[in-house]
Biopython code that builds the backbone (N, CA, C, O; Angstrom):
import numpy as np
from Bio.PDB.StructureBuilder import StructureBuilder

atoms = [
    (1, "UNK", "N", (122.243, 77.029, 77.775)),
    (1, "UNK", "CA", (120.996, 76.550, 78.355)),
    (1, "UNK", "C", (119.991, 77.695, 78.399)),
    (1, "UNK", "O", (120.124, 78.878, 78.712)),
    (2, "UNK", "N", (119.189, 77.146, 78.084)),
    (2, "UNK", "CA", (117.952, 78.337, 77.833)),
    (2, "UNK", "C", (117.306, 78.795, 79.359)),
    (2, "UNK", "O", (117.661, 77.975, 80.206)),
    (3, "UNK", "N", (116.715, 79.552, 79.753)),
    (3, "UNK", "CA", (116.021, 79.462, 81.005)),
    (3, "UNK", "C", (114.359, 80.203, 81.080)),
    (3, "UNK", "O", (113.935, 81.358, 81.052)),
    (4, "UNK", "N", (113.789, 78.948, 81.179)),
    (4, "UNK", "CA", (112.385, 79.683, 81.735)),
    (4, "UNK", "C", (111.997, 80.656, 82.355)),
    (4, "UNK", "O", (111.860, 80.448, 83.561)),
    (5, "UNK", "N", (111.710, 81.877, 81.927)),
    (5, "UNK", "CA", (111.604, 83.207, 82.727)),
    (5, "UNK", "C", (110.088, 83.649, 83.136)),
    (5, "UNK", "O", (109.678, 84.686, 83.658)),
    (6, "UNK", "N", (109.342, 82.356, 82.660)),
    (6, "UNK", "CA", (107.366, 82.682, 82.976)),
    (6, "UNK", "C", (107.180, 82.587, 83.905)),
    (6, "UNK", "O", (106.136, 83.055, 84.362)),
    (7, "UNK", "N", (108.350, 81.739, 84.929)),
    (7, "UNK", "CA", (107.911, 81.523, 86.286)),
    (7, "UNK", "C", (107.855, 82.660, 86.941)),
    (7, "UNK", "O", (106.964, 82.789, 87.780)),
    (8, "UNK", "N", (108.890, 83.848, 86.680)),
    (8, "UNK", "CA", (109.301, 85.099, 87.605)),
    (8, "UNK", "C", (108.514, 86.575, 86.351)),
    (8, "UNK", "O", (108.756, 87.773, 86.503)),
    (9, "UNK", "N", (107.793, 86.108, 85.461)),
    (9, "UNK", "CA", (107.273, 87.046, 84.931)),
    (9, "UNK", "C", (105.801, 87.192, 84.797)),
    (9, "UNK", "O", (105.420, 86.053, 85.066)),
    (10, "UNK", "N", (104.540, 88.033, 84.498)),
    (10, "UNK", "CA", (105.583, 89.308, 84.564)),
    (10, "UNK", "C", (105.669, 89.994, 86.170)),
    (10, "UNK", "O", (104.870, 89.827, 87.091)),
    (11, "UNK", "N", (106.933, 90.821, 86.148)),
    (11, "UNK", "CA", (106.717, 91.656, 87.740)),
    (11, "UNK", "C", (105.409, 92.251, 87.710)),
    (11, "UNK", "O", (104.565, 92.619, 86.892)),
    (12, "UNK", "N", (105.633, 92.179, 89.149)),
    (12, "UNK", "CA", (104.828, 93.654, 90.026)),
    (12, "UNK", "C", (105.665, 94.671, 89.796)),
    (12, "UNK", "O", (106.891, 94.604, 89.885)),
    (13, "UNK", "N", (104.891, 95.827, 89.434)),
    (13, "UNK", "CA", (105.518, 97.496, 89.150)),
    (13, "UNK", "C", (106.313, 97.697, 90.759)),
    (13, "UNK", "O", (107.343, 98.361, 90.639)),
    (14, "UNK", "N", (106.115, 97.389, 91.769)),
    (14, "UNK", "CA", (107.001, 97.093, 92.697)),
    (14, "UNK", "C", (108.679, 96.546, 92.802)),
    (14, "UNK", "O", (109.691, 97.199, 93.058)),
    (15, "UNK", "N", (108.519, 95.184, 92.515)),
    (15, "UNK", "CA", (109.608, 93.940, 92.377)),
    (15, "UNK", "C", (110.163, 94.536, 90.896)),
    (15, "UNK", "O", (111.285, 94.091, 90.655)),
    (16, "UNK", "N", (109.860, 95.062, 90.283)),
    (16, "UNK", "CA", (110.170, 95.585, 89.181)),
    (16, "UNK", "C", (111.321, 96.671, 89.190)),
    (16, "UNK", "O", (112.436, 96.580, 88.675)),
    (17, "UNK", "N", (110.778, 97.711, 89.896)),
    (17, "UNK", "CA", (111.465, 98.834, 90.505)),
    (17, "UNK", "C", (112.875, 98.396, 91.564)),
    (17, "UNK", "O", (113.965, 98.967, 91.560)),
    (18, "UNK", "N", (112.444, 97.178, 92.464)),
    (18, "UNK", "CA", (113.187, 96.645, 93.611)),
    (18, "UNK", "C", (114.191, 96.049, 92.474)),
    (18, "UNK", "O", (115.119, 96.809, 92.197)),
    (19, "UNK", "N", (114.169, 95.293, 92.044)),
    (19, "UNK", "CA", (115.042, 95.080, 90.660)),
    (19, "UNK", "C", (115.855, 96.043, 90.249)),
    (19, "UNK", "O", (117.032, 96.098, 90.605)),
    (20, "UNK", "N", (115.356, 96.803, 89.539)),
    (20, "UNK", "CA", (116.019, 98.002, 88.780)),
    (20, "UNK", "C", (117.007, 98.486, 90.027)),
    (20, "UNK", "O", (118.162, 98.087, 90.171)),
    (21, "UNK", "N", (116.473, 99.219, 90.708)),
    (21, "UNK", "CA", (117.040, 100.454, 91.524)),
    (21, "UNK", "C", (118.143, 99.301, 92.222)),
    (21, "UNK", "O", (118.653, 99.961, 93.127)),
    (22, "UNK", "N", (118.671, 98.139, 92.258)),
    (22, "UNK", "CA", (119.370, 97.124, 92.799)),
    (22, "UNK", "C", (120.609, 96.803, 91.740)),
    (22, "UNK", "O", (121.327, 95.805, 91.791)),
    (23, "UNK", "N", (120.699, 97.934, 90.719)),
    (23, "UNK", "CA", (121.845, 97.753, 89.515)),
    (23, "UNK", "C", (123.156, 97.950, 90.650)),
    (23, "UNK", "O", (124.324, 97.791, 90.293)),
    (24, "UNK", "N", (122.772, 98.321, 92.067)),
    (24, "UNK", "CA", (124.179, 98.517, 92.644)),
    (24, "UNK", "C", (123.519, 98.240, 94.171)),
    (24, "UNK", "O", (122.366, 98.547, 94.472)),
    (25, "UNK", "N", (124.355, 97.686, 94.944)),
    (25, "UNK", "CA", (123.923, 96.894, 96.314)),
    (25, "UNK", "C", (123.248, 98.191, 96.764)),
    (25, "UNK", "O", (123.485, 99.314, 96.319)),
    (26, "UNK", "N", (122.305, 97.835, 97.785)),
    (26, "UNK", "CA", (121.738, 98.977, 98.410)),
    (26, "UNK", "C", (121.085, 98.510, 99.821)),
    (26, "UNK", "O", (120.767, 97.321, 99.831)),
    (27, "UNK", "N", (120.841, 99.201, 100.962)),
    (27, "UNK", "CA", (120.346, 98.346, 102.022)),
    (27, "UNK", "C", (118.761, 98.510, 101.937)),
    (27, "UNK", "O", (118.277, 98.308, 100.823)),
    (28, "UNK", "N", (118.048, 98.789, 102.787)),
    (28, "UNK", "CA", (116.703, 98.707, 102.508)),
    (28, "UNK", "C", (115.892, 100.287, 102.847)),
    (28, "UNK", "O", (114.661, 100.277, 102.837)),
    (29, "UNK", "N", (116.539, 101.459, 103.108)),
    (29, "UNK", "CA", (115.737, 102.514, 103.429)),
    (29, "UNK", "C", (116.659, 103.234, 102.240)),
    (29, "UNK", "O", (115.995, 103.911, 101.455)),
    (30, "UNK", "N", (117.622, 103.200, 102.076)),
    (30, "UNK", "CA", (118.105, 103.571, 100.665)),
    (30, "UNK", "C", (117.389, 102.961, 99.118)),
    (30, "UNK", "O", (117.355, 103.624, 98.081)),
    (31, "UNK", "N", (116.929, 101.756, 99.256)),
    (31, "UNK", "CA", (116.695, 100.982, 98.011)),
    (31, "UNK", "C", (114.756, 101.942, 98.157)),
    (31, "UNK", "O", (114.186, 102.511, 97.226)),
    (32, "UNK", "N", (114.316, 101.812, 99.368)),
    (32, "UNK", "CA", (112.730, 102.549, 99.016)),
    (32, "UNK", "C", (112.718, 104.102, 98.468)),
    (32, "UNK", "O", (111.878, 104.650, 97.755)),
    (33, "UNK", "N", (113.914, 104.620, 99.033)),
    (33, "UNK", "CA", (114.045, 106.347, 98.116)),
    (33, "UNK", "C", (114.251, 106.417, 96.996)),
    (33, "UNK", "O", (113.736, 107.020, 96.054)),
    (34, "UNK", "N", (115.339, 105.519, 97.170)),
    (34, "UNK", "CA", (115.986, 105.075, 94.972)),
    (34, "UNK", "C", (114.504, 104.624, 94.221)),
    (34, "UNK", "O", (114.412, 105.336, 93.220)),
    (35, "UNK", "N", (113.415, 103.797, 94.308)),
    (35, "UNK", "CA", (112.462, 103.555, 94.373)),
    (35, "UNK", "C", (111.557, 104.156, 93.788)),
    (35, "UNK", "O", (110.909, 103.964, 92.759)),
    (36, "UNK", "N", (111.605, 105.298, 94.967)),
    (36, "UNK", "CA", (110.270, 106.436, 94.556)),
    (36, "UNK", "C", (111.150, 107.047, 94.065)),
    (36, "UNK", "O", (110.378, 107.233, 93.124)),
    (37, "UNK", "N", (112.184, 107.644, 93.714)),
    (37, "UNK", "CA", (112.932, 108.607, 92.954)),
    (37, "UNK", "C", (113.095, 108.439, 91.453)),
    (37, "UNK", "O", (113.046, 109.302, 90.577)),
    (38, "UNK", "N", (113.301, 107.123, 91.356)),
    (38, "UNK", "CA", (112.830, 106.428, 89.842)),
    (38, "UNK", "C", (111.409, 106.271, 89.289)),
    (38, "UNK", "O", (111.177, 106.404, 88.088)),
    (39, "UNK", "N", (110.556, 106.013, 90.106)),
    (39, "UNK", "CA", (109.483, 105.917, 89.599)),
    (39, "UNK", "C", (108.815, 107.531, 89.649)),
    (39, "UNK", "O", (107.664, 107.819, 89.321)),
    (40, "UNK", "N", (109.246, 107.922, 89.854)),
    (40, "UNK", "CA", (109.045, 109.719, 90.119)),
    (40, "UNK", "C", (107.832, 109.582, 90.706)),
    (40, "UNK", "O", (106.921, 109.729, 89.891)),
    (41, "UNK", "N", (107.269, 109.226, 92.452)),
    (41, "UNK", "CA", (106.568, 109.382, 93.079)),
    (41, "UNK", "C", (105.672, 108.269, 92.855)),
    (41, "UNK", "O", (104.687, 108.278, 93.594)),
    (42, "UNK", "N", (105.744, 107.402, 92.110)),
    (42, "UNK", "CA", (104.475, 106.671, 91.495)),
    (42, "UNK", "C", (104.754, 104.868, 92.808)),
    (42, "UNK", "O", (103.996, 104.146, 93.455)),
    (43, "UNK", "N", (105.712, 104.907, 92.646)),
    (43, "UNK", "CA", (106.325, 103.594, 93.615)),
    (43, "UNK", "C", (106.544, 103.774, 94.910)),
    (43, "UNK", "O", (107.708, 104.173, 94.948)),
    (44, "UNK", "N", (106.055, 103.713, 96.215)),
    (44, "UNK", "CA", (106.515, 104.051, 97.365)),
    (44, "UNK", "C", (106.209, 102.717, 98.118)),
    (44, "UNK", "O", (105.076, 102.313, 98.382)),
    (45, "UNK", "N", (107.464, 102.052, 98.445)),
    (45, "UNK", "CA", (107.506, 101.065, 99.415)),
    (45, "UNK", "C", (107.629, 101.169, 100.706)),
    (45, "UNK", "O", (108.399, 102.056, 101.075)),
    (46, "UNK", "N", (106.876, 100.254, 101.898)),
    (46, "UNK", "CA", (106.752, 100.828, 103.018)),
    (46, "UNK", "C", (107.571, 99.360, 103.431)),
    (46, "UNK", "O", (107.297, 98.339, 102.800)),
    (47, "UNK", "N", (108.690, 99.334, 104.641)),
    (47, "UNK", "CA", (109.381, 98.772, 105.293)),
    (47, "UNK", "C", (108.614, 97.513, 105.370)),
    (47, "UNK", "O", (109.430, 96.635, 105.089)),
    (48, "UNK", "N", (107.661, 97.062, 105.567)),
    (48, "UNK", "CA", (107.286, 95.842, 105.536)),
    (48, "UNK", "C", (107.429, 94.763, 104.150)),
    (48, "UNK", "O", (107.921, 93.657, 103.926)),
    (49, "UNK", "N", (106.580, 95.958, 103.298)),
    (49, "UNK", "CA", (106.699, 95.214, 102.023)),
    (49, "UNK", "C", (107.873, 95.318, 101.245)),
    (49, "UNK", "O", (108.052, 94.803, 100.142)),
    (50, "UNK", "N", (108.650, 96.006, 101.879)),
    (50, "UNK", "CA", (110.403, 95.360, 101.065)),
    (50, "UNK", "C", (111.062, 94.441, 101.441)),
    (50, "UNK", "O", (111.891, 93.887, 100.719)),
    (51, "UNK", "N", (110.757, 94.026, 102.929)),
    (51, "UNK", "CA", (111.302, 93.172, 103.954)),
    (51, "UNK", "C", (110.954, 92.146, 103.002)),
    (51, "UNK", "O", (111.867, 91.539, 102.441)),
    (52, "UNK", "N", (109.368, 91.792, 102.668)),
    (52, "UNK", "CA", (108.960, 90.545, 102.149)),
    (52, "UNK", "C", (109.322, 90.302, 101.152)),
    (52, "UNK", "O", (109.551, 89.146, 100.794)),
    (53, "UNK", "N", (109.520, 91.618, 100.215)),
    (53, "UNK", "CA", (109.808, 91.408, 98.980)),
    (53, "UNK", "C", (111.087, 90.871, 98.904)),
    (53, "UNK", "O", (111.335, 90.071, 98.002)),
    (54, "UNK", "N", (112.264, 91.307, 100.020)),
    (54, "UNK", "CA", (113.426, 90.491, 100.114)),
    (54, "UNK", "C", (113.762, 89.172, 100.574)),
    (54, "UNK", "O", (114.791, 88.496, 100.538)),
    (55, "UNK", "N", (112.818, 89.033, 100.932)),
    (55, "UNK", "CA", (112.796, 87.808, 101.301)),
    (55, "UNK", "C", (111.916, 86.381, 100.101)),
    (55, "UNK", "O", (111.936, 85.158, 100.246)),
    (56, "UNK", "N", (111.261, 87.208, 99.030)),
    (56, "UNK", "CA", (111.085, 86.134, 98.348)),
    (56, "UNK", "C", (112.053, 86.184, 97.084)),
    (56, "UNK", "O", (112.363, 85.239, 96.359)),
    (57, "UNK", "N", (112.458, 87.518, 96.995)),
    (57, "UNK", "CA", (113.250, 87.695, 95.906)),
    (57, "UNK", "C", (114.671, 87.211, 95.711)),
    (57, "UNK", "O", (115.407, 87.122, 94.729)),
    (58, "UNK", "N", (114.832, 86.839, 97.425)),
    (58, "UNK", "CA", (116.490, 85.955, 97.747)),
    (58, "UNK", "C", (116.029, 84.525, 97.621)),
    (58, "UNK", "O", (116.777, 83.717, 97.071)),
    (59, "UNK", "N", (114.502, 84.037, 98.227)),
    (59, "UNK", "CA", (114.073, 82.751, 97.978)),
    (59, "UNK", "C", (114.525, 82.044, 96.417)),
    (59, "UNK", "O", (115.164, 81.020, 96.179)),
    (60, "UNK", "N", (113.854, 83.131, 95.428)),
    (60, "UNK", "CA", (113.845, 83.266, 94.210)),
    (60, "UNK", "C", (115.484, 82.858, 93.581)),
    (60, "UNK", "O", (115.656, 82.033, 92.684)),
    (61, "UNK", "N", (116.426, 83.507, 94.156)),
    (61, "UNK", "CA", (117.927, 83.475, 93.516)),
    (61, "UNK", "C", (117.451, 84.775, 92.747)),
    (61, "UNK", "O", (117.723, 84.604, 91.558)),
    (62, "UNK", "N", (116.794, 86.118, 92.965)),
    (62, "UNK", "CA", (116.764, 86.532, 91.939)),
    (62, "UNK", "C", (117.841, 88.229, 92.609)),
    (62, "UNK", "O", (118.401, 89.070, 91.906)),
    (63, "UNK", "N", (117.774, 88.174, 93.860)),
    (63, "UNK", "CA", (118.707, 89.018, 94.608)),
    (63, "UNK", "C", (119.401, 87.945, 95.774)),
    (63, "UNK", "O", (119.115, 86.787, 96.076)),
    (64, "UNK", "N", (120.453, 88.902, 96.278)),
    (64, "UNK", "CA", (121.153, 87.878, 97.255)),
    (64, "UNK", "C", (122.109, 88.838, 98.111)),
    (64, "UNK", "O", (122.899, 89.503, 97.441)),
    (65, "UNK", "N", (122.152, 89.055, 99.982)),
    (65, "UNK", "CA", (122.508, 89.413, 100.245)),
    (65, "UNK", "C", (123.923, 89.537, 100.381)),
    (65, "UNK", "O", (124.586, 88.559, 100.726)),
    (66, "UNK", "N", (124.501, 90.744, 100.123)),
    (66, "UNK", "CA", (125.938, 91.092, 99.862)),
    (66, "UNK", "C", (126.753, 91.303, 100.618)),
    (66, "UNK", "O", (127.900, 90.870, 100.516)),
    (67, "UNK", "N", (126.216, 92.212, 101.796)),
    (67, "UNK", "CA", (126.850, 92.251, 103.084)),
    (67, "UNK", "C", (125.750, 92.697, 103.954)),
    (67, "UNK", "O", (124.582, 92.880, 103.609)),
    (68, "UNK", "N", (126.465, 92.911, 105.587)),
    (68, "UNK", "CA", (125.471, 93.485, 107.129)),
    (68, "UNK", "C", (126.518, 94.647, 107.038)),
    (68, "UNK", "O", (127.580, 94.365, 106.483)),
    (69, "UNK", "N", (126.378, 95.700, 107.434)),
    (69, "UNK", "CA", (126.649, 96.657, 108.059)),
    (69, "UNK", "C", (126.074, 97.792, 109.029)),
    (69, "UNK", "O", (125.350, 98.771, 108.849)),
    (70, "UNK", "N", (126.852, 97.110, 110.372)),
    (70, "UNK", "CA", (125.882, 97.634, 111.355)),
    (70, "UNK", "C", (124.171, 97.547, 111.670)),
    (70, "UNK", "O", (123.502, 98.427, 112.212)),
    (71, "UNK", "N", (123.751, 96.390, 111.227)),
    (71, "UNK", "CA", (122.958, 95.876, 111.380)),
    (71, "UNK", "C", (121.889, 96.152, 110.132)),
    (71, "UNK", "O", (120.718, 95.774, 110.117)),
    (72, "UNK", "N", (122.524, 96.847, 109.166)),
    (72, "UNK", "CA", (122.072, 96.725, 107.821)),
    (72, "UNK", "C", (122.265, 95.965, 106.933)),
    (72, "UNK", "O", (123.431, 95.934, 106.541)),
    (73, "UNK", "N", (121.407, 95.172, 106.330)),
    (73, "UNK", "CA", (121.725, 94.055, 105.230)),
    (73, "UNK", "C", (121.247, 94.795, 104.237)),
    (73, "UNK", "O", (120.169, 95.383, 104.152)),
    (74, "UNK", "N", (122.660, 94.677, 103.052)),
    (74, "UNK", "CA", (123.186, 95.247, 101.859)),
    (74, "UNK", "C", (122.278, 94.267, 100.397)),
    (74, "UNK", "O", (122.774, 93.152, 100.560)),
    (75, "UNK", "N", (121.566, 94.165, 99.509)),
    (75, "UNK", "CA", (121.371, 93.402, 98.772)),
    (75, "UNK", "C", (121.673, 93.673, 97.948)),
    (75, "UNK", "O", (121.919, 94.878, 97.891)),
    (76, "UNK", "N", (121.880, 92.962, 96.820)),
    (76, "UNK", "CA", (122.357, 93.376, 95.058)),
    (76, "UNK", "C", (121.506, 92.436, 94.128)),
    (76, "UNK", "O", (121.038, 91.407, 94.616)),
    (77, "UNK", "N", (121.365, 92.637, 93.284)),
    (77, "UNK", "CA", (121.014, 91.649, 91.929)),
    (77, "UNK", "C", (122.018, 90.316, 91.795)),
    (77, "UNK", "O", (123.225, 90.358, 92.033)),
    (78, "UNK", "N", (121.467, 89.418, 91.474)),
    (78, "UNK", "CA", (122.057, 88.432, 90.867)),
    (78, "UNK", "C", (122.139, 87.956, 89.684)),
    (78, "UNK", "O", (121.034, 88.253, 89.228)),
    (79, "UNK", "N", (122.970, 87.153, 88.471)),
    (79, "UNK", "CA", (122.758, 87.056, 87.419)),
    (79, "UNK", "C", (121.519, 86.523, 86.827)),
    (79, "UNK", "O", (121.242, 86.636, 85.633)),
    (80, "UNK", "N", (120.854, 85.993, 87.627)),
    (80, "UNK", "CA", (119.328, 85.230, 87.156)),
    (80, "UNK", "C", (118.426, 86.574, 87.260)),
    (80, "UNK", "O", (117.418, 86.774, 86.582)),
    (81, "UNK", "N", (118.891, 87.341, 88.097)),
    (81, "UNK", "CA", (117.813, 88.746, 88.420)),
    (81, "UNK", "C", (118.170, 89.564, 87.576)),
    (81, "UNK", "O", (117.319, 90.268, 87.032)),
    (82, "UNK", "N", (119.608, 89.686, 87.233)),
    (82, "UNK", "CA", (119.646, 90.750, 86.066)),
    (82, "UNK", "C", (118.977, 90.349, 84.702)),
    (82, "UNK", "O", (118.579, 91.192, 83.898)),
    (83, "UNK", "N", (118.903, 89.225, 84.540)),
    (83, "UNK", "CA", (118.033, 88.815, 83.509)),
    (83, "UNK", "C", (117.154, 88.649, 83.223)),
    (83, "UNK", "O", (116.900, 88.853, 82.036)),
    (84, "UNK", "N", (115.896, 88.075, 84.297)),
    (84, "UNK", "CA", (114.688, 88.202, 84.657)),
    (84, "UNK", "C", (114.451, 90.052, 84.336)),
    (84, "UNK", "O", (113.507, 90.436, 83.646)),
    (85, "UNK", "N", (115.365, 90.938, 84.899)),
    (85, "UNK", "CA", (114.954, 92.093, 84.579)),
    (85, "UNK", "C", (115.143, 92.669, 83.346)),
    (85, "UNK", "O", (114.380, 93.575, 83.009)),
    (86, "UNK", "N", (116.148, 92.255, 82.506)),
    (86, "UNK", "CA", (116.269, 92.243, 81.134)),
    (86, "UNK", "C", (115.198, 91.933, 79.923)),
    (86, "UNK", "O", (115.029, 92.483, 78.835)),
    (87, "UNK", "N", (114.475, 90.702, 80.635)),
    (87, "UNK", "CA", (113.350, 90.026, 79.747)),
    (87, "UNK", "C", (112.247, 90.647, 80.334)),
    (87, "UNK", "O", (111.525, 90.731, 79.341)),
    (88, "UNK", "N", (111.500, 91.225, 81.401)),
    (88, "UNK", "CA", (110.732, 92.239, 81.838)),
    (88, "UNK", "C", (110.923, 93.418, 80.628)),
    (88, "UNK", "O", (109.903, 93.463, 79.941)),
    (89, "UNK", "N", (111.921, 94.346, 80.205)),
    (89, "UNK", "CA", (112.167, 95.320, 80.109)),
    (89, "UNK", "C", (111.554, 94.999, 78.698)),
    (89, "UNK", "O", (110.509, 95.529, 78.320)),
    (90, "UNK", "N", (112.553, 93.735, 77.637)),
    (90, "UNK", "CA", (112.082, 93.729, 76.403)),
    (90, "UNK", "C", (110.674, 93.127, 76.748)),
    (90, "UNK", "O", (110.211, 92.996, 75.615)),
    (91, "UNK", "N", (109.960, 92.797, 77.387)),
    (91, "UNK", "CA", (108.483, 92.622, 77.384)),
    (91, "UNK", "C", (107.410, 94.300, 77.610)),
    (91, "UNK", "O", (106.300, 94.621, 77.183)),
    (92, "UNK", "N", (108.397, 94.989, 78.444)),
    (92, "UNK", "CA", (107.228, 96.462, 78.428)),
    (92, "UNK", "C", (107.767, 96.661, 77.179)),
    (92, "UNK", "O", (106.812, 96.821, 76.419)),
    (93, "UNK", "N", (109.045, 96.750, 76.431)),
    (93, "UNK", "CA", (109.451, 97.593, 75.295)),
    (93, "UNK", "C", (108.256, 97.361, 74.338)),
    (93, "UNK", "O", (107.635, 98.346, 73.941)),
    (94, "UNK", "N", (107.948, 96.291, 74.000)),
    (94, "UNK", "CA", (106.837, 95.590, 73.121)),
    (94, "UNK", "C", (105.426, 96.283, 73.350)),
    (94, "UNK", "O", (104.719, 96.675, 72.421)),
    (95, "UNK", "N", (105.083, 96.394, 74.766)),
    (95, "UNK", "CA", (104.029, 96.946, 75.142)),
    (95, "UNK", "C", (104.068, 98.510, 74.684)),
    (95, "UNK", "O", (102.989, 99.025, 74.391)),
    (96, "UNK", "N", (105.198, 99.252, 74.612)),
    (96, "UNK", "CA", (104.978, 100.858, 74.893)),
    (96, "UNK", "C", (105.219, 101.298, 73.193)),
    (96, "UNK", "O", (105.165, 102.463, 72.799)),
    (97, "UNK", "N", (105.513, 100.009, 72.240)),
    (97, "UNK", "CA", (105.539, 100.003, 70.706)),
    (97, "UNK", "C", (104.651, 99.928, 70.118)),
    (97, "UNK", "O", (104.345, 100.615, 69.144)),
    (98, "UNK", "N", (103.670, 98.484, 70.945)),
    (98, "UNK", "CA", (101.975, 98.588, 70.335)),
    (98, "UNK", "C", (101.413, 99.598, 70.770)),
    (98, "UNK", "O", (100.649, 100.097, 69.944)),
    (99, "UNK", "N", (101.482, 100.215, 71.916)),
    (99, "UNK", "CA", (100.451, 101.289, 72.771)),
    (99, "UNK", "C", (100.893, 102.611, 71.920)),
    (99, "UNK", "O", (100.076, 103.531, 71.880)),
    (100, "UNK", "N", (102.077, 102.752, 71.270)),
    (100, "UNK", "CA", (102.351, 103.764, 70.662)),
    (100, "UNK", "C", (101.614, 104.092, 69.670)),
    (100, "UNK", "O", (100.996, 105.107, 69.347)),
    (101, "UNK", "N", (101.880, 102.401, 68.949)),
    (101, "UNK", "CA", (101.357, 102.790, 67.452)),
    (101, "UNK", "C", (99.669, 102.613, 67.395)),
    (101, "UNK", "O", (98.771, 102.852, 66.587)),
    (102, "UNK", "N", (99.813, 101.997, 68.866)),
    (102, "UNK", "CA", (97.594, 102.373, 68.659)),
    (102, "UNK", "C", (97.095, 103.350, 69.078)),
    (102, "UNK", "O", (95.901, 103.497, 68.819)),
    (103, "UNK", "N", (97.788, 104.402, 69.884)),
    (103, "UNK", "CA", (97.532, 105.598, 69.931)),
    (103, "UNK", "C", (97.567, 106.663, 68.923)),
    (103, "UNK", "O", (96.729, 107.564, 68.888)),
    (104, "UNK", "N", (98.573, 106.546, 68.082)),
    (104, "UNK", "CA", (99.271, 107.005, 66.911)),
    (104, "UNK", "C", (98.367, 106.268, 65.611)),
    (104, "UNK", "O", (99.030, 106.087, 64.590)),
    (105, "UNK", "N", (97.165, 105.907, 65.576)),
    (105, "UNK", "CA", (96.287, 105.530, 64.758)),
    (105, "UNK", "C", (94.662, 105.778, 65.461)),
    (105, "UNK", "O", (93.594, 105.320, 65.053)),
    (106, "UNK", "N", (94.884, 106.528, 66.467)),
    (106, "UNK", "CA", (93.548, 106.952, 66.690)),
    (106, "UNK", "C", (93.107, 108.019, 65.741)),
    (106, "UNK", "O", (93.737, 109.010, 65.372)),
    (107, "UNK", "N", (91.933, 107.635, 65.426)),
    (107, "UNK", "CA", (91.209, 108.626, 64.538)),
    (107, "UNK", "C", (91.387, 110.258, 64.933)),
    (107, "UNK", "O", (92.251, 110.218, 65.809)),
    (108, "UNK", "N", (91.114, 111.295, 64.790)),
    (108, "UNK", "CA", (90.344, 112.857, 65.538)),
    (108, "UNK", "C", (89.099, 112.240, 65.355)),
    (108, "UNK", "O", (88.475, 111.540, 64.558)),
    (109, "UNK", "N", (88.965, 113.066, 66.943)),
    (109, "UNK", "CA", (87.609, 112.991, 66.961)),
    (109, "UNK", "C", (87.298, 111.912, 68.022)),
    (109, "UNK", "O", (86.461, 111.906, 68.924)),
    (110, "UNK", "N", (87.832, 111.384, 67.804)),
    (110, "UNK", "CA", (87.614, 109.659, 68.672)),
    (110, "UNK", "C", (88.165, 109.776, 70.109)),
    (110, "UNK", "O", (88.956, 110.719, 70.097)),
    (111, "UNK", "N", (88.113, 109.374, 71.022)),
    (111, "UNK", "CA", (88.088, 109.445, 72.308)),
    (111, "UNK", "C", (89.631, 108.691, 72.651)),
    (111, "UNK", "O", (89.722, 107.489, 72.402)),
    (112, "UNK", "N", (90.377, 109.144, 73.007)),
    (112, "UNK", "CA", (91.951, 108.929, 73.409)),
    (112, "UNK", "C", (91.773, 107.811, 74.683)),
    (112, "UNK", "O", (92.766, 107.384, 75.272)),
]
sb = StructureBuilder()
sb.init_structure("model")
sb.init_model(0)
sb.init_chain("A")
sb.init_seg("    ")
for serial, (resi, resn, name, xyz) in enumerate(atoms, 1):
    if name == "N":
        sb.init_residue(resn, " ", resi, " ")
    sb.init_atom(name, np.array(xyz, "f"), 0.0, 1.0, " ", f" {name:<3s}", serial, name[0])
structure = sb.get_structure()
């Protein structure tokens, strides 16, 4: 069965990252360091907006909580989310191939 992925595409450079950095359960002040540590400073989530983001992204089926510990809830990816993030990835790949090769055909001289 095929699955429509336009509904959940494309991410926010956010939900994107919240995705990624979720290849292994994580709770929520761990998942915002993993975050900015991947995005090397460029991504910084603040406790509110991960809260929400977890909360639409479990709406979604696209994460799903794994466990509580000590009053921490653990989340992970799910198979619809690992894929949604799969088809994200080959969608920038496409992007950073054209942007390559139209950079890589700028004239000298011409304004970058």
């Amino acid at each position: 069965m095929d699955i429509n992925y336009t509904k959940y595409l494309p991410l926010s450079e956010a939900t994107y990252y919240v995705l990624a950095a979720l290849q292994e359960p994580l709770h929520g002040y761990a998942l915002m360091q993993k975050v900015e540590a991947m995005s090397e400073g460029h991504v910084v989530i603040g406790p509110g907006t991960l809260y929400g983001a977890f909360s639409a992204l479990e709406k979604q089926g696209l994460i799903e909580k794994v466990s509580e510990v000590e009053r921490r809830k653990i989340y992970g990816l799910t198979g619809m989310g690992r894929q949604v993030l799969a088809e994200q990835v080959r969608r920038l790949a496409i992007m950073v191939r054209n942007g390559q090769f139209a950079l890589s055909h700028v004239k000298e001289g011409e304004a970058a």
